[in-house]
C-alpha beads as a LAMMPS data file, in Angstrom:
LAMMPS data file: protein, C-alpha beads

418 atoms
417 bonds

1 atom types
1 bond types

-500.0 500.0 xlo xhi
-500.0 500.0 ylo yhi
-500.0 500.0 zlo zhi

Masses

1 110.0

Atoms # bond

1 1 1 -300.164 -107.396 42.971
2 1 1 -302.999 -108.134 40.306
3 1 1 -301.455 -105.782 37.864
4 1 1 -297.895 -107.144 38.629
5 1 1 -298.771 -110.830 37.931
6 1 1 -300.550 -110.031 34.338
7 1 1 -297.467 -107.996 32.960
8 1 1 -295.645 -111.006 34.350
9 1 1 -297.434 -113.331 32.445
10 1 1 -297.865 -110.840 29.056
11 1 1 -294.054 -111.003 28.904
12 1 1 -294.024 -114.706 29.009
13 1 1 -292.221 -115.424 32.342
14 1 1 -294.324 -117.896 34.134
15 1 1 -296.137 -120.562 33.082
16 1 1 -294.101 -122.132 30.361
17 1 1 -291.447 -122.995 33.120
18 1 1 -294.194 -124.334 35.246
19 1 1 -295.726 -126.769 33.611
20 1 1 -299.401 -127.487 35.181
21 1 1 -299.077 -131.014 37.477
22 1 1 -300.481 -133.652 35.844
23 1 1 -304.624 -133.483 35.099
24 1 1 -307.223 -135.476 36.663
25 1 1 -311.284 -135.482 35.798
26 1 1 -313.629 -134.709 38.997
27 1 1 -317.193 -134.717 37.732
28 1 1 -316.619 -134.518 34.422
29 1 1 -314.924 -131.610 34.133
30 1 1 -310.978 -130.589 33.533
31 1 1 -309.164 -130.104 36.460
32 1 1 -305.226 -128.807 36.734
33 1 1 -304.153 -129.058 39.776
34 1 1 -301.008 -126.663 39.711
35 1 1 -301.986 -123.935 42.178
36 1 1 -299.985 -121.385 40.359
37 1 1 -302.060 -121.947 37.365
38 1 1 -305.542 -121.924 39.462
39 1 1 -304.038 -118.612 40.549
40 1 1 -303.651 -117.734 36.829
41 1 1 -307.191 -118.144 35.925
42 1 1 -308.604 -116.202 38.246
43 1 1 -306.485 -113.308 37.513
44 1 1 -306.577 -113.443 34.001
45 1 1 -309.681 -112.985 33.857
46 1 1 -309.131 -109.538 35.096
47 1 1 -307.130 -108.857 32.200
48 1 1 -307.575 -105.247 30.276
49 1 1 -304.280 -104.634 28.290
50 1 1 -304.138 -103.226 25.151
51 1 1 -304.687 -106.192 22.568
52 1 1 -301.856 -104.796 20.832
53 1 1 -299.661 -105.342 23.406
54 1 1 -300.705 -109.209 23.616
55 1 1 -300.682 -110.002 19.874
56 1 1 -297.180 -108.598 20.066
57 1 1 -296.097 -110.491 22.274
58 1 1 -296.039 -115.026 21.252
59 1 1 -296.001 -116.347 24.453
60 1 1 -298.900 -113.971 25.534
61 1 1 -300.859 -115.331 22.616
62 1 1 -300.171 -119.359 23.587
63 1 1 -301.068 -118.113 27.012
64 1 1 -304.377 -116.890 26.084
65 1 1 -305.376 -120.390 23.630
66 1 1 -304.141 -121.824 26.722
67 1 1 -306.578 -120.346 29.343
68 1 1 -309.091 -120.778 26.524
69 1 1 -308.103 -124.566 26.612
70 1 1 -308.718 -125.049 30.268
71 1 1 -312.010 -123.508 30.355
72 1 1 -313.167 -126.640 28.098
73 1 1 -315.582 -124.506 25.965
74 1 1 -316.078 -126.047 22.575
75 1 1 -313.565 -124.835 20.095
76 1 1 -315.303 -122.492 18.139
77 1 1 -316.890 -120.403 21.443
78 1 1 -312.955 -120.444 22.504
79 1 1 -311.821 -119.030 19.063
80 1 1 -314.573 -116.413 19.545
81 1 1 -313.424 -115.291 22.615
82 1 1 -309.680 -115.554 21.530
83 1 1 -310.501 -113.084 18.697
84 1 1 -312.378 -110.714 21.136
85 1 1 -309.544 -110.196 23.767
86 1 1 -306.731 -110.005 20.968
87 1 1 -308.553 -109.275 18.165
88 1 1 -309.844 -110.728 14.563
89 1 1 -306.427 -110.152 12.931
90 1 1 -304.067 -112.204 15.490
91 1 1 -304.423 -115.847 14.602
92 1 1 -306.646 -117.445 11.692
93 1 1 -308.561 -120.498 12.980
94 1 1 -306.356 -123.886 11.383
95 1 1 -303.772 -121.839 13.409
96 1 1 -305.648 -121.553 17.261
97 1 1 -307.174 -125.137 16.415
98 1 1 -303.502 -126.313 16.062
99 1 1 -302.547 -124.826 19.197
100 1 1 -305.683 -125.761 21.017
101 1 1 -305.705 -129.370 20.522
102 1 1 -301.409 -129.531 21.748
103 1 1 -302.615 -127.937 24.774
104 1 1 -305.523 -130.154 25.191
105 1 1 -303.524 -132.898 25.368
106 1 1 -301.129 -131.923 27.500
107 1 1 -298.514 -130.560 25.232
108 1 1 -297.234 -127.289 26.822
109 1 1 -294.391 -126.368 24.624
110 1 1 -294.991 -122.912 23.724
111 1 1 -292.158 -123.149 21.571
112 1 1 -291.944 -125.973 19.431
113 1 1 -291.427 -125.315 15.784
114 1 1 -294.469 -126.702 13.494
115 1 1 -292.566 -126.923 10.791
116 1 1 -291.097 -130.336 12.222
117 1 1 -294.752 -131.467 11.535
118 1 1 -295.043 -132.763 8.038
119 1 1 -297.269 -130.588 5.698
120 1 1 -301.200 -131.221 6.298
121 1 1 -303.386 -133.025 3.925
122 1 1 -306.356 -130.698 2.327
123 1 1 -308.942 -131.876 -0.128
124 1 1 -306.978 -130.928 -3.057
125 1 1 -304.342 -133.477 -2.381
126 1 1 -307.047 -135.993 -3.075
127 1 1 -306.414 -137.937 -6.270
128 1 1 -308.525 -136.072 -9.363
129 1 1 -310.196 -139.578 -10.080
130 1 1 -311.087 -139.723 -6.664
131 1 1 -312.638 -136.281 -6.727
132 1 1 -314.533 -136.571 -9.745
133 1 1 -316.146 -139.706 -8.345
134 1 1 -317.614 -137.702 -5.324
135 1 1 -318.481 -134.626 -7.150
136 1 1 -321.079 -137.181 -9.380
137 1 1 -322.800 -138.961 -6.785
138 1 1 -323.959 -134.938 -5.518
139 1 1 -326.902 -133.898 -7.120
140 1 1 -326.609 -130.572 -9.103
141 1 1 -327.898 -128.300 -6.226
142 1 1 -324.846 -129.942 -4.076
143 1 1 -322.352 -128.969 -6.981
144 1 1 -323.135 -125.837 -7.199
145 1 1 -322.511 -124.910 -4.090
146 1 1 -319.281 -127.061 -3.955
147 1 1 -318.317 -125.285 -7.268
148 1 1 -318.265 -121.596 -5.342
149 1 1 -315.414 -122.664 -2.703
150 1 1 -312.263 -122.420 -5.134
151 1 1 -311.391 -122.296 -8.996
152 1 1 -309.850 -126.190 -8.198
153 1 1 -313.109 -127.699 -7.324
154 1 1 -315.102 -125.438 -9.702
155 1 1 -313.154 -127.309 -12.333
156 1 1 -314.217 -130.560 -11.135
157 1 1 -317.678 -130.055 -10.759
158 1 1 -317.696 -128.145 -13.894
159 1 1 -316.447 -131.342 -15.868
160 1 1 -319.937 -132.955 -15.313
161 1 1 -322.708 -131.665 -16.928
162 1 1 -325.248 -129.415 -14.461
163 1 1 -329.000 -131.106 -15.387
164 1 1 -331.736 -129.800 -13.528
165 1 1 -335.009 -131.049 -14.516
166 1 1 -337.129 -128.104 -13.351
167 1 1 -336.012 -124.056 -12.817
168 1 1 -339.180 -122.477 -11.766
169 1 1 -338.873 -118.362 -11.603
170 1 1 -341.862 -116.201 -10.451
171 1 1 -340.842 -112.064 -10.026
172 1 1 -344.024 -110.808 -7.584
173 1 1 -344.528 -107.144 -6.858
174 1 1 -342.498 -107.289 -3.618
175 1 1 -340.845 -110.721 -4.244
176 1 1 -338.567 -113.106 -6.281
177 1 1 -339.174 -116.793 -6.156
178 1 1 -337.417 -119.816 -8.016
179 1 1 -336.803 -123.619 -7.750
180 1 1 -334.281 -125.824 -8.067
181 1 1 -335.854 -128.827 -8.575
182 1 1 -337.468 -129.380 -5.262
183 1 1 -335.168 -126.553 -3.466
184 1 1 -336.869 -123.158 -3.301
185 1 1 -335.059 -119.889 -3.351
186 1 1 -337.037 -116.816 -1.640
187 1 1 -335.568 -112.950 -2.085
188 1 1 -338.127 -110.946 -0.011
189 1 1 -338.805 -106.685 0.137
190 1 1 -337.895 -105.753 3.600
191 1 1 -337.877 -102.425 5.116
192 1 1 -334.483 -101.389 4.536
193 1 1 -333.409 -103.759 1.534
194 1 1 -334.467 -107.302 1.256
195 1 1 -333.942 -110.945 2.628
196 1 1 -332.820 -113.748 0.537
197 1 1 -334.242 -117.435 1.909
198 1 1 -332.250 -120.487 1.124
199 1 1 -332.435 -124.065 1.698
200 1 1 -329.317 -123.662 4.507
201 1 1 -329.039 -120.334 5.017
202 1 1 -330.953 -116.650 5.614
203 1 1 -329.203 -113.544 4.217
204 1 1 -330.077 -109.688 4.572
205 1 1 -328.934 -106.979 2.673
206 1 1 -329.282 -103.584 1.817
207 1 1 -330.113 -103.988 -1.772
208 1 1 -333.237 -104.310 -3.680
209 1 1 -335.300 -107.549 -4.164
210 1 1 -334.138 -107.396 -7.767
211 1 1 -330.562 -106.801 -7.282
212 1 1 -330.132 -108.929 -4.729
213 1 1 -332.192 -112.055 -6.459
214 1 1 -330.547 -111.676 -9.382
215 1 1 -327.162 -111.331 -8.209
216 1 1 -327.597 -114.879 -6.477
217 1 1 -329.564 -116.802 -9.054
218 1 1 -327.276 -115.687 -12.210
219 1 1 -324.354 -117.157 -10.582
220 1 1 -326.032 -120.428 -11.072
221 1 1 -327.150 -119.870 -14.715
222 1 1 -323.323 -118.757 -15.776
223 1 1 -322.018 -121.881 -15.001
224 1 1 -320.223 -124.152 -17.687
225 1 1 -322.216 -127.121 -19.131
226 1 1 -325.750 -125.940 -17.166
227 1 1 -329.300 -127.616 -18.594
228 1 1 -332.603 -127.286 -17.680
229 1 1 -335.560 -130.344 -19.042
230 1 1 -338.662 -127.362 -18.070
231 1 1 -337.737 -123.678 -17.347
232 1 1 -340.725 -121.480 -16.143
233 1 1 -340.728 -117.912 -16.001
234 1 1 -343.395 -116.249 -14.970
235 1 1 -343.818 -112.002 -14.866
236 1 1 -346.381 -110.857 -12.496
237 1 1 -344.906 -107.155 -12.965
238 1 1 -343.595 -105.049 -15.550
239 1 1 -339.437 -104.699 -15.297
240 1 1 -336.728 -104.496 -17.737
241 1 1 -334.319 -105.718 -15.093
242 1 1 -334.911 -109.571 -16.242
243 1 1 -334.023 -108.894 -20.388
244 1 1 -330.438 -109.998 -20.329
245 1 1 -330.458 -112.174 -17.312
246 1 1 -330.475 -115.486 -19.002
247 1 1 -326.946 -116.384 -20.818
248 1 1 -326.856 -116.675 -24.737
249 1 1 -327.068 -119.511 -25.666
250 1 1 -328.967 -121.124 -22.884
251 1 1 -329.622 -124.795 -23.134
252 1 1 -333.489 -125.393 -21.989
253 1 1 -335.959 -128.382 -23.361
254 1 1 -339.035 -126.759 -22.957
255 1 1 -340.206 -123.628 -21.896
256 1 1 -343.419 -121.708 -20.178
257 1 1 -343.482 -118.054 -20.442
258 1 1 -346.238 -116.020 -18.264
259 1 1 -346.265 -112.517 -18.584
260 1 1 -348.242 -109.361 -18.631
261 1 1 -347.717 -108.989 -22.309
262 1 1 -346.628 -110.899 -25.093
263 1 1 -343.987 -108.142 -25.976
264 1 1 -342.070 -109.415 -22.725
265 1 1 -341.142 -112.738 -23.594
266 1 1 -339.336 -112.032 -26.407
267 1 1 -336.293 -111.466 -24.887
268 1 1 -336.234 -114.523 -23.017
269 1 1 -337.266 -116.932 -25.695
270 1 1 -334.483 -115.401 -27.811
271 1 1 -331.890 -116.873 -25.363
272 1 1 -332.692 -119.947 -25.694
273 1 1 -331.246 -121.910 -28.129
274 1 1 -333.009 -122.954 -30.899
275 1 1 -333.291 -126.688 -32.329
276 1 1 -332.760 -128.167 -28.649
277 1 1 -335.564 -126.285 -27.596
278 1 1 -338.598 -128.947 -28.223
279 1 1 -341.674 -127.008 -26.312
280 1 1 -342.846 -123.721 -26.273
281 1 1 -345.607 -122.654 -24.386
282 1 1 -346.466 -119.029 -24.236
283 1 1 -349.289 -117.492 -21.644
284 1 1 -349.877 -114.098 -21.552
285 1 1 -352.014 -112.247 -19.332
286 1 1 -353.182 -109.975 -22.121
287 1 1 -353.766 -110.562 -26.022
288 1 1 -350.956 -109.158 -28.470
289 1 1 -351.761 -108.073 -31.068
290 1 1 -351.469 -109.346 -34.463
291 1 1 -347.923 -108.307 -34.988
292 1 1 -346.236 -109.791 -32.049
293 1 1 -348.163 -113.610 -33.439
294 1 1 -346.536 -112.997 -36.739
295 1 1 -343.277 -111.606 -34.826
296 1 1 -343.209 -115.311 -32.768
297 1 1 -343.896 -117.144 -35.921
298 1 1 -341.284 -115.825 -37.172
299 1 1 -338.635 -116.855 -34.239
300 1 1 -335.984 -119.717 -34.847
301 1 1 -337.343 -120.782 -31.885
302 1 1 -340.686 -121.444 -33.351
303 1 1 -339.600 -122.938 -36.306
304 1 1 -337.481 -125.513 -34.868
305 1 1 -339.705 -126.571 -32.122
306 1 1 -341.692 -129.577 -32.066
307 1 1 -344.289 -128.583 -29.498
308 1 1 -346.111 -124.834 -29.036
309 1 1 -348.960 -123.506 -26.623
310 1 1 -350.142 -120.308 -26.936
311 1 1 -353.264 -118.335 -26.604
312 1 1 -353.413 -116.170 -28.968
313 1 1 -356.317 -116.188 -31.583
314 1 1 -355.588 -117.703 -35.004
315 1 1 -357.474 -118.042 -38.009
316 1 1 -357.363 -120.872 -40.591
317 1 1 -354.626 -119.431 -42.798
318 1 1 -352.176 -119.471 -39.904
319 1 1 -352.245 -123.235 -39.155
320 1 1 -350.071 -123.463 -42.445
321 1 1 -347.239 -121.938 -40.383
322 1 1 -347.535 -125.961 -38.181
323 1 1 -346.389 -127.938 -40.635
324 1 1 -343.063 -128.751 -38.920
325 1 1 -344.831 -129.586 -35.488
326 1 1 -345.480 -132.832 -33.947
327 1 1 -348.292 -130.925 -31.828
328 1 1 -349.766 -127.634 -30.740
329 1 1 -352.673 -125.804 -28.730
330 1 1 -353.881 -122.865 -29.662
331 1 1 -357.045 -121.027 -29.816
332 1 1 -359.384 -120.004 -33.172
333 1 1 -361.047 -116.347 -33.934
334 1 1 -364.583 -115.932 -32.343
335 1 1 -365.410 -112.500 -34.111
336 1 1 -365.173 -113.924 -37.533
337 1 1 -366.686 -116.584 -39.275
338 1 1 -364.158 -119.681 -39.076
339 1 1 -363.839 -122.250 -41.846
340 1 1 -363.800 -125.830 -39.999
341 1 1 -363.441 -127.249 -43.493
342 1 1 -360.914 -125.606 -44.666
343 1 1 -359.084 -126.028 -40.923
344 1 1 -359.229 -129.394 -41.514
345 1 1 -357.975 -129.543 -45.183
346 1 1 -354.944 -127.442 -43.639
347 1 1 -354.497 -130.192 -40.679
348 1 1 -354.618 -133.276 -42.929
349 1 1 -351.463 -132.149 -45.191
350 1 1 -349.558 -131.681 -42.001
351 1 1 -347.271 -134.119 -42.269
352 1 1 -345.484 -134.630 -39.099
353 1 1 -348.048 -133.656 -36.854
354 1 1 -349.183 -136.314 -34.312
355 1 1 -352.454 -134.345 -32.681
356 1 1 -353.564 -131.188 -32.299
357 1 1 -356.030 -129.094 -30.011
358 1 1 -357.907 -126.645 -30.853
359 1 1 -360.603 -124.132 -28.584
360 1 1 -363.397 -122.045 -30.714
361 1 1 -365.482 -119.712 -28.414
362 1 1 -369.522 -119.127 -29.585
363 1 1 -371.862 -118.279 -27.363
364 1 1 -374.557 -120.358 -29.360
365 1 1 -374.373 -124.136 -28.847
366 1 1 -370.153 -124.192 -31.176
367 1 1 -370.387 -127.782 -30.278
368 1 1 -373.800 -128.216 -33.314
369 1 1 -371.966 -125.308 -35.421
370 1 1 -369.022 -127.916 -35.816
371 1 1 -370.547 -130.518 -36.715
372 1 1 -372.610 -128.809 -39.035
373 1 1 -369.589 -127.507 -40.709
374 1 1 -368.164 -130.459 -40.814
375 1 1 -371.189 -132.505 -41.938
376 1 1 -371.233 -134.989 -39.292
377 1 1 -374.741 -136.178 -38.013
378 1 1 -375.926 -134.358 -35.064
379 1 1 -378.030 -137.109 -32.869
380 1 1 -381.484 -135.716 -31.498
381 1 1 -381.320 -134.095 -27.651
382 1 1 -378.830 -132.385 -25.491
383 1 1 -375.166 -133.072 -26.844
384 1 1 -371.625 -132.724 -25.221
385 1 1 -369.315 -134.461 -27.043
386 1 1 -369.354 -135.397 -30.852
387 1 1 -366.815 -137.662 -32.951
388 1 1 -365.646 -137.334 -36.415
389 1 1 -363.533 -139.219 -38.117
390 1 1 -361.767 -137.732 -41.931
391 1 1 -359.541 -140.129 -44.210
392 1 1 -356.904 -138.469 -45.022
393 1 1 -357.256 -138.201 -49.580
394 1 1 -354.081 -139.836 -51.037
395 1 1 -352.920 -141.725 -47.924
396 1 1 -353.678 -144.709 -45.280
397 1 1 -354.163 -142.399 -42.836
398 1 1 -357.345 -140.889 -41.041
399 1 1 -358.248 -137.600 -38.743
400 1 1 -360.110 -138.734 -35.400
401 1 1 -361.680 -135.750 -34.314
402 1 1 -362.890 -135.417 -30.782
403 1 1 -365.705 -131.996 -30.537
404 1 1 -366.401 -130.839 -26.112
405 1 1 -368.667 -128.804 -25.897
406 1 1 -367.461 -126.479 -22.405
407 1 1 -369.263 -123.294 -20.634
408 1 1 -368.283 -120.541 -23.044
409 1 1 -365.684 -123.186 -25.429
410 1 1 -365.992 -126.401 -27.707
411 1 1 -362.632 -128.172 -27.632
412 1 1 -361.458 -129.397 -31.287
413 1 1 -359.002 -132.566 -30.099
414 1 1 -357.715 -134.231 -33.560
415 1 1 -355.414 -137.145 -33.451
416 1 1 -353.612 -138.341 -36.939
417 1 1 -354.278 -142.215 -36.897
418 1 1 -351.747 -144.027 -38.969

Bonds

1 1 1 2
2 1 2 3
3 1 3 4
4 1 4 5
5 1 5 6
6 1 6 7
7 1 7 8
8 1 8 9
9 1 9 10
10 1 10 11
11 1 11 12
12 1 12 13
13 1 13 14
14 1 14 15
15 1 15 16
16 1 16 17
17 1 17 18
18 1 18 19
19 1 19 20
20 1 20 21
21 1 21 22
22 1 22 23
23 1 23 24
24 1 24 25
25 1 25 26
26 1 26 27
27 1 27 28
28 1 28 29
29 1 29 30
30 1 30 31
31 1 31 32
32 1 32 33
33 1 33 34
34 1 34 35
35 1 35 36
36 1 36 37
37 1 37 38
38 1 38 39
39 1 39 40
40 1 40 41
41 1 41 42
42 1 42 43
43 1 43 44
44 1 44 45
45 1 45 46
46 1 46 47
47 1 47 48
48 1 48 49
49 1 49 50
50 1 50 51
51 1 51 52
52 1 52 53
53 1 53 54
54 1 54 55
55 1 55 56
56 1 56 57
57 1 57 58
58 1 58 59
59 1 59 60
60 1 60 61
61 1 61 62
62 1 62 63
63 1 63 64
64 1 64 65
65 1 65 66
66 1 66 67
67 1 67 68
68 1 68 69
69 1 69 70
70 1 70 71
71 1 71 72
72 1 72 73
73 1 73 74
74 1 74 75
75 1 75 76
76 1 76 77
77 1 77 78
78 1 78 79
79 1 79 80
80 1 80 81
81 1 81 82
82 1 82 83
83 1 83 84
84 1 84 85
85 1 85 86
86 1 86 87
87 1 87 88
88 1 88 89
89 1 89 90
90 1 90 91
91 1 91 92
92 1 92 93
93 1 93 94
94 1 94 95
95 1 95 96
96 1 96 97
97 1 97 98
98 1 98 99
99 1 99 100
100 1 100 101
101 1 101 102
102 1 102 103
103 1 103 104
104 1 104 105
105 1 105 106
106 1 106 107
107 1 107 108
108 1 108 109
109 1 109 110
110 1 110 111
111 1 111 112
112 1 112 113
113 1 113 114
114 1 114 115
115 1 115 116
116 1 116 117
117 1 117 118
118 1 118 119
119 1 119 120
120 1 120 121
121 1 121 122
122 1 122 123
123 1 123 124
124 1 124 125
125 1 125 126
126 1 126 127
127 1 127 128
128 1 128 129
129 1 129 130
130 1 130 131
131 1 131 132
132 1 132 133
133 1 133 134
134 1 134 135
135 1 135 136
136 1 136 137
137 1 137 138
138 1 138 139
139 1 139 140
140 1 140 141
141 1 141 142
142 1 142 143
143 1 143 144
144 1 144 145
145 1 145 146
146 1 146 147
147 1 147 148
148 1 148 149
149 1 149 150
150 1 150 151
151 1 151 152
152 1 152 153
153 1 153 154
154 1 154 155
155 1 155 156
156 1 156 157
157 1 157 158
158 1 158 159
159 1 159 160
160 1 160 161
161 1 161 162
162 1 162 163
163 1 163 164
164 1 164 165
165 1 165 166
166 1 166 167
167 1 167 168
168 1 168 169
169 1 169 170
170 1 170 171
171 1 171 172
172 1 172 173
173 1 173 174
174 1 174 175
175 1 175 176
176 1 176 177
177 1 177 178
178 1 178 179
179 1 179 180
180 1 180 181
181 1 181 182
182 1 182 183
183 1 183 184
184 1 184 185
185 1 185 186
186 1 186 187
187 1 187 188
188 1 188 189
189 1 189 190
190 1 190 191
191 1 191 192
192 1 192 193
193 1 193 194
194 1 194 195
195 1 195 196
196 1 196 197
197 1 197 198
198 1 198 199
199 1 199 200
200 1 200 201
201 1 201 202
202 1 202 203
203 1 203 204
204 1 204 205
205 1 205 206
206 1 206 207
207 1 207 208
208 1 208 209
209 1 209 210
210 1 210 211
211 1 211 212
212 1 212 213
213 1 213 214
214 1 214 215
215 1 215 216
216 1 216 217
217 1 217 218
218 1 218 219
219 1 219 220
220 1 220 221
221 1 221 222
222 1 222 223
223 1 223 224
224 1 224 225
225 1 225 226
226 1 226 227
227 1 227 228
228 1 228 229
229 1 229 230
230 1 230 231
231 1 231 232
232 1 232 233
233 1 233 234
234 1 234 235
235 1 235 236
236 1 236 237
237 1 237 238
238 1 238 239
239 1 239 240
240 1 240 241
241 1 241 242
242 1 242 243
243 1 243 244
244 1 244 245
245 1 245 246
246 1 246 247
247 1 247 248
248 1 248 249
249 1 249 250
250 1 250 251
251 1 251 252
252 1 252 253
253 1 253 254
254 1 254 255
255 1 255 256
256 1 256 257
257 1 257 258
258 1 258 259
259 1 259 260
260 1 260 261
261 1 261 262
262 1 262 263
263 1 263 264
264 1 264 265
265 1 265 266
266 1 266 267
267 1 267 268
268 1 268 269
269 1 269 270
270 1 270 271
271 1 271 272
272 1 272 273
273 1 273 274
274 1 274 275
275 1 275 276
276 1 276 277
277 1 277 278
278 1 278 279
279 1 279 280
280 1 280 281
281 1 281 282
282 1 282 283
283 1 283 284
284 1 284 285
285 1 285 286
286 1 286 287
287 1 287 288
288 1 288 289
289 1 289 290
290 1 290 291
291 1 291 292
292 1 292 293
293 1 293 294
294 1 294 295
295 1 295 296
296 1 296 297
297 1 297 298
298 1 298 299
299 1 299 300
300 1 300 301
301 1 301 302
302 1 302 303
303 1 303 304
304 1 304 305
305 1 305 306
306 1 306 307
307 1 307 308
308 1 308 309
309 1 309 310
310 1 310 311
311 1 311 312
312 1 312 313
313 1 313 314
314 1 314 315
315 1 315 316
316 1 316 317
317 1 317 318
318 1 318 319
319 1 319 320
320 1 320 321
321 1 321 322
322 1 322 323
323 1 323 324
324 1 324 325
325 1 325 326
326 1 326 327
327 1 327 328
328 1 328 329
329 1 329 330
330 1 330 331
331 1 331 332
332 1 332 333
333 1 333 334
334 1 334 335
335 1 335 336
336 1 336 337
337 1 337 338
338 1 338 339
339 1 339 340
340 1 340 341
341 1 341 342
342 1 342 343
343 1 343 344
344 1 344 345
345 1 345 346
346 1 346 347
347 1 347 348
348 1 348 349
349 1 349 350
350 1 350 351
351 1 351 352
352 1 352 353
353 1 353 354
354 1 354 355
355 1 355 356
356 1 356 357
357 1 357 358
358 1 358 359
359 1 359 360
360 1 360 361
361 1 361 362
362 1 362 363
363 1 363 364
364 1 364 365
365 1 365 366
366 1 366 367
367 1 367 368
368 1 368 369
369 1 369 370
370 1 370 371
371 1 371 372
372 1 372 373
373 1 373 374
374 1 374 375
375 1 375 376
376 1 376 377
377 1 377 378
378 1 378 379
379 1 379 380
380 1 380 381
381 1 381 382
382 1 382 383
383 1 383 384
384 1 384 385
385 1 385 386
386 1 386 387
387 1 387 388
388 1 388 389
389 1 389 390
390 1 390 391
391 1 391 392
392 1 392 393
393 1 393 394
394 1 394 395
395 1 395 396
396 1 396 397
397 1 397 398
398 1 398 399
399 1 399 400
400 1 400 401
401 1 401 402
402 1 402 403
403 1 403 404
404 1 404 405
405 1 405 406
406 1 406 407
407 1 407 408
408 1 408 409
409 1 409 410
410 1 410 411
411 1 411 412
412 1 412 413
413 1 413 414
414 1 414 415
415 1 415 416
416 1 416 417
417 1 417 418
């Protein structure tokens, strides 16, 4: 009798010609009170035919969103179960939310023709004006995600310029880390691939930390009309994977490179593209040797930046290289004698420079070899700190020198007064 009532229903030859009697609520919940029906759902729910033989079959399918209707289980529960009995492949969800909502409301025509319905609005029938005036008010973490959901809105969102003021990458042993701004992005070693954190969602995969990180976060940095005030990159580990993963040119204000060896941040400070990159500030774990200083000095990079940081160990000579700074840091030779005259002869024909610090490393009080040099009076007693001020021959202008004596260090701060 079971059996005989479901192939009934699969070949659609009850309940559209019984209509359910009209609904009424008892404790909140749905109630039809057509006993057919309440005979219905208790035997469907015996049900074990071959999905095939449902999906085949329409008025099996509007049965099933039907039963799924009268169970009152939010919509996207129902879908999941729809897709279970019948399978993935049989409806796509704007089609079973179609159907679900008729039925909800009482609408029990399992064969009325949708395309008496007039065509449904999507978001790319909104006016382009109208479009571009959402897309700006979303900050640039926003539109890039909004840019990944078709080539229409990836146009829109592309037609404003991407401006992040920080991108913060930091490659561990076992891990790769960046920021957003104030989002953080976490691709994690795990034991059979990794685990990418991000702020809305958690995804696992089978591929390496690297792969996997990189994959995600160059999507981002392809995108048209991308900017970056500060990008950090720091190396913790030696890898090769990173060389080519910035694009050429890539627009960046300033830049901090940490890594193992000076040798490695060549190839990212060659992507960047010269004249709108201001700052330069290079930290490596290790000293280079002399050839990689004259190999950065040598960099358009370098010689169209306003601002460098690095440090390497310079001697006197190689302060000539500054003149088209506004400012740099950098620290002096400690295993040679070093001519503090003559540094500051070089530093007063520097035309555009603004200030300047420099760190010389001596064991032996630097702080009194300074000032010695630089025949300034050295007061009587313990001394920190001594001033020194240099007119600059031929001009208005003077040298304010500022002399720290730290632990192991004297810090050389020199501001041009004008």
């Amino acid at each position: 009798m079971g059996r005989f009532f479901v192939l009934l229903l699969m070949g659609g030859c009850l309940l559209p010609d019984v209509p359910p009697l009209p609904r009424h609520r008892m404790d909140g919940r749905l109630v039809y009170s057509s006993p057919i029906l309440e005979t219905f759902i208790t035997m469907a729910e015996t049900i074990d035919e071959s999905s095939e033989v449902i999906k085949n079959n329409n008025r099996s399918i509007m049965t099933c969103i039907l039963y799924e209707t009268i169970k009152k289980k939010p919509i996207f529960s129902s879908y999941r179960n729809f897709c279970k009995l019948v399978g993935n492949d049989a409806m796509d969800y704007p089609d079973f939310e179609f159907w679900y909502f008729r039925f909800y409301h009482k609408q029990l025509d399992f064969n009325y023709d949708r395309n008496m319905d007039p065509v449904p609005k999507t978001i790319m029938d909104m006016p382009v004006l109208l479009m571009y005036k959402i897309t700006e008010n979303l900050d640039t973490v926003e539109r890039t995600y909004l840019r990944s959901m078709n080539k229409s809105l990836r146009d829109v969102a592309d037609s404003h310029r991407l401006i992040f003021d920080r991108l913060q990458i930091t490659v561990f042993a076992n891990g790769l880390h960046w920021y957003l701004n104030d989002k953080i992005f976490r691709c994690l070693k795990a034991e059979n691939g990794c685990t990418l954190y991000t702020p809305t969602k958690k995804i696992e995969s089978d591929k390496s930390v690297m792969e996997m990180g990189l994959e995600y976060l160059q999507r981002m940095l392809k995108m048209a009309n991308i900017q970056v005030h500060h990008l950090s990159l720091s190396l913790h580990r030696e890898t090769s994977e990173l060389d080519n993963f910035l694009p050429v040119p890539f627009h960046a204000k300033s830049v901090k490179l940490y890594a193992l060896h000076m040798n490695q941040t060549f190839p990212f400070l060659a992507a960047l593209n010269p004249g709108e990159l201001e700052s330069i500030n290079l930290e490596p774990c290790c000293r280079g040797d002399r050839e990689q200083m004259l190999r950065f000095f040598e960099t358009e990079q370098f010689k169209q930046a306003k601002h460098v940081q690095f440090e390497e160990y310079l001697n006197e000579e190689d302060l000539l290289k500054f003149s088209h700074l506004k400012s740099f840091k950098c620290k002096l030779i400690f295993l040679e004698p070093v001519d503090f005259q003559r540094i500051r002869e070089i530093i007063s024909t520097l035309e555009v420079l603004e200030s300047c610090e420099l760190k010389y490393r001596d064991d032996w009080f630097p702080v009194h070899i300074i000032a010695q040099a630089l025949e300034e009076e050295i007061p009587f007693g313990p001394l920190k700190t001594i001033k020194h001020s240099y007119p600059i021959p031929e001009s208005n202008e003077h040298l304010e020198f500022e002399i720290e004596q730290e632990e192991y260090y004297s810090t050389i701060k020199i501001v041009k007064v004008r």
